[in-house]
KENU-407033 format. One line per 8 residues: for each residue x, y, z of N, C-alpha, C, O. Coordinates in Angstrom, 2 decimals. Example, Ala and Ser with C-alpha at 12.3 -4.5 7.8 and 13.67 -1.06 7.14 Angstrom:
2
13.19/-5.69/7.80/12.30/-4.50/7.80/13.20/-3.30/7.80/14.24/-3.32/8.46; 12.85/-2.25/7.08/13.67/-1.06/7.14/12.90/0.03/7.87/13.41/1.14/8.04
END
This chain:
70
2.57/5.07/-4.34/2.68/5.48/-2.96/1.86/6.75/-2.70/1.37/6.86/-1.57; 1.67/7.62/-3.49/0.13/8.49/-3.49/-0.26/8.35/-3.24/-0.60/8.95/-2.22; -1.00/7.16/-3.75/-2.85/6.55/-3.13/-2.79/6.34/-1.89/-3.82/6.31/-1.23; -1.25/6.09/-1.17/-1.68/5.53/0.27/-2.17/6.78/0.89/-3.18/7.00/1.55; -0.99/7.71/0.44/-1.17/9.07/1.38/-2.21/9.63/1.40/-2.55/10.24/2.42; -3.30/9.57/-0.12/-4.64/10.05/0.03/-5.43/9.32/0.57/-6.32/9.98/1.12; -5.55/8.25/0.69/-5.86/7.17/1.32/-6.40/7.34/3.06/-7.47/7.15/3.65; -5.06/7.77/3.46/-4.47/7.91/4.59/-4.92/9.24/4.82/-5.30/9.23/5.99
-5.08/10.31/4.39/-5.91/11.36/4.56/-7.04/11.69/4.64/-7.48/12.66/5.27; -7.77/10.72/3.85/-9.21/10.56/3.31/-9.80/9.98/5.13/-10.93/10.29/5.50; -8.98/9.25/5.94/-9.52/8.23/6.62/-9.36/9.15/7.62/-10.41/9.26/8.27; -8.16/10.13/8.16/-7.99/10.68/9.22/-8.87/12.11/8.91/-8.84/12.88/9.86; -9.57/12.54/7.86/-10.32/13.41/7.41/-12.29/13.15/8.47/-13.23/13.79/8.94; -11.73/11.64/8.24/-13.38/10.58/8.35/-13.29/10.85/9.88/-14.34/11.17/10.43; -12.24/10.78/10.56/-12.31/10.34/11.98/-12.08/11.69/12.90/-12.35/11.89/14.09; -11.52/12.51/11.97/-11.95/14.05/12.59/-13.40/14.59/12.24/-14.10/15.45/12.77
-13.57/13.90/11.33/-15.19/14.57/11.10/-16.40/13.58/12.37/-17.30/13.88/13.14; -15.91/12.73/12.07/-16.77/11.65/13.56/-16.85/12.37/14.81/-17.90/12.44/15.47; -15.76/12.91/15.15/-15.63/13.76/16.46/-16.43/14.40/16.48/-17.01/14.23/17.55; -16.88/15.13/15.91/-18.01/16.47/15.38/-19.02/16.19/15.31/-19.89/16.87/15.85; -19.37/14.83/14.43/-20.97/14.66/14.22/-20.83/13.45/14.71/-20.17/12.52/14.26; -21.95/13.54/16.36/-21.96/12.31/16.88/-23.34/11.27/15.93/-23.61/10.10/16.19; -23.79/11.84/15.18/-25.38/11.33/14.72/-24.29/10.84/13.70/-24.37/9.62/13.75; -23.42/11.14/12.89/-22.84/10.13/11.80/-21.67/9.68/12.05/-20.84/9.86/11.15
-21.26/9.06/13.14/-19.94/8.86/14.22/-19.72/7.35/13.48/-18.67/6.97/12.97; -20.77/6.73/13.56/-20.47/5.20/12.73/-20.30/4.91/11.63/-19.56/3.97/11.35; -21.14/5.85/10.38/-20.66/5.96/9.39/-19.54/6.43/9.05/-18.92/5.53/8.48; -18.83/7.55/9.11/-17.54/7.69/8.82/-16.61/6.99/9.85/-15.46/6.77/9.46; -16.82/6.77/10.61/-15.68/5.25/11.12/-15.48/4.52/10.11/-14.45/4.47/9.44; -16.78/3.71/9.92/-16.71/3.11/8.68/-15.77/3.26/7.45/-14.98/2.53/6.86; -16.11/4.21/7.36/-15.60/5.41/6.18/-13.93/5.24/6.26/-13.17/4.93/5.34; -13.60/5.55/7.72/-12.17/5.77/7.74/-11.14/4.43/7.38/-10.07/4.35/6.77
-12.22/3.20/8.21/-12.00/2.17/8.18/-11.71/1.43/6.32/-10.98/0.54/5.88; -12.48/2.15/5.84/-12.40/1.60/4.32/-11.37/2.17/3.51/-10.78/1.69/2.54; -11.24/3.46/4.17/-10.00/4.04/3.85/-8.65/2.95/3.85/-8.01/2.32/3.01; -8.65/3.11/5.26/-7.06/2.30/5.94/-7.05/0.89/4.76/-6.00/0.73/4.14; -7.76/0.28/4.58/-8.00/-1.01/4.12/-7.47/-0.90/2.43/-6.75/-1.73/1.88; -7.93/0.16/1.91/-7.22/1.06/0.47/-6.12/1.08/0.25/-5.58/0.90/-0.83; -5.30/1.47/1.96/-4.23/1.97/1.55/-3.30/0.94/1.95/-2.12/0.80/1.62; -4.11/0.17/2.83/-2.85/-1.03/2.81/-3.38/-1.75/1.77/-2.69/-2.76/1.66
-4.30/-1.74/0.91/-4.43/-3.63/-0.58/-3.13/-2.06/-1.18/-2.09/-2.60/-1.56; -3.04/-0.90/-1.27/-1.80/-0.33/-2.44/-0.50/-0.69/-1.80/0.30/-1.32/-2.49; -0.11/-0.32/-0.36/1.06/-1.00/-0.03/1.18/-2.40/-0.18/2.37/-2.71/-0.24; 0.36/-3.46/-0.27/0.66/-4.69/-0.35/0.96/-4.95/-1.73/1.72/-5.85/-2.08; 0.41/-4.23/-2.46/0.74/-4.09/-3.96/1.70/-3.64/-4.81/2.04/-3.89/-5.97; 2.20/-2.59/-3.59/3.61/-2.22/-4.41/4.61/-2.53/-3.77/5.70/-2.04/-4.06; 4.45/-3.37/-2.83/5.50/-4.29/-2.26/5.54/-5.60/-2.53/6.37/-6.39/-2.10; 4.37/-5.91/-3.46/4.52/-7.10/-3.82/5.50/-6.87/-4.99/6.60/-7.42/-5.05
4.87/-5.78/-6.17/5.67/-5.63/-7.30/7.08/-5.29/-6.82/8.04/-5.47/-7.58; 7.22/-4.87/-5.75/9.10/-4.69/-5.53/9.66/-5.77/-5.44/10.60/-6.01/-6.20; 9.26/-6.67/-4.52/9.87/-7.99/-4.59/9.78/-8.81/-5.99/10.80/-9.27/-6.50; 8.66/-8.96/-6.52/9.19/-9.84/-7.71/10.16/-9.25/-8.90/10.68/-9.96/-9.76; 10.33/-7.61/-8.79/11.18/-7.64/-9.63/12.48/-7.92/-8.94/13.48/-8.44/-9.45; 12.33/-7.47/-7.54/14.08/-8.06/-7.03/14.38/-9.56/-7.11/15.52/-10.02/-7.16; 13.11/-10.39/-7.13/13.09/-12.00/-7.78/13.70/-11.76/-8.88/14.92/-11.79/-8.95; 12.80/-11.45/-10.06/14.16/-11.54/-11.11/15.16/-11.25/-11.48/15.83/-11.71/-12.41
15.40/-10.29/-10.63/17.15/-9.54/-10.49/17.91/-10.94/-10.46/18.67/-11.51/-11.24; 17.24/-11.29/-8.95/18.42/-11.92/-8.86/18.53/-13.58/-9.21/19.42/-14.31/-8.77; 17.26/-14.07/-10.23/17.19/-15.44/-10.84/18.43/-14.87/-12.07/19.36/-15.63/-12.36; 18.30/-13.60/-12.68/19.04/-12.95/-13.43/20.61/-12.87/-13.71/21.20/-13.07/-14.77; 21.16/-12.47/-12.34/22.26/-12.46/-11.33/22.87/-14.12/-12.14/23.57/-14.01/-13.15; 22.65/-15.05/-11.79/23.66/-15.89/-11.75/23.85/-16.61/-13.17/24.15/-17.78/-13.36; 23.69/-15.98/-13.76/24.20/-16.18/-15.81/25.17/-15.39/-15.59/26.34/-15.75/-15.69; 24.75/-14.09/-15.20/25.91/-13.03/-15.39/27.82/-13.70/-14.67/28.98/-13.59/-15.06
27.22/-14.24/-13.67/28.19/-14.78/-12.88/29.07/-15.94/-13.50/30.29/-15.97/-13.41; 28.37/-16.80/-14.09/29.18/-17.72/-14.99/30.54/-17.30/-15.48/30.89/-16.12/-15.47; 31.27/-18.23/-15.89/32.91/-17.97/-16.43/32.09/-17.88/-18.08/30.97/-18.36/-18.22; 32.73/-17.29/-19.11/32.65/-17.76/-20.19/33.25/-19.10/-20.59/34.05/-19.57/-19.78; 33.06/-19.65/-21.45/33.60/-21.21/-21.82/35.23/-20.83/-22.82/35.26/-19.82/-23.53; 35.70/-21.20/-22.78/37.17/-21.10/-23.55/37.28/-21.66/-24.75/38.34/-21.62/-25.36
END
């Protein structure tokens, strides 16, 4: 969750600097734009890894649940 925030800094860094320099206004758009795109493939990534481990939690879950046999 780091990377997003630098991520996410890096891009709003790009788009305050655009304001300023209208001669490189498209390139760091760009810039910011490649940013945002960073930081969501890491959120999609560590929300992917959250869910599959809560997948195996709970494929996990229902052994535990069983009666023992007598």
């Amino acid at each position: 969750m780091e990377n997003v925030r630098r991520y996410r800094a890096l891009a709003s860094l790009c788009r305050q600097q655009a304001a300023y320099r209208p001669l490189q206004n498209w390139e760091l758009l760009g810039q910011a734009e490649h940013f945002e795109h960073l930081a969501e493939l890491e959120l999609k990534a560590h929300f992917d890894a959250c869910n599959a481990k809560g997948e195996d939690e709970a494929a996990v879950a229902p052994a535990w649940d069983t009666p023992a046999a007598a």
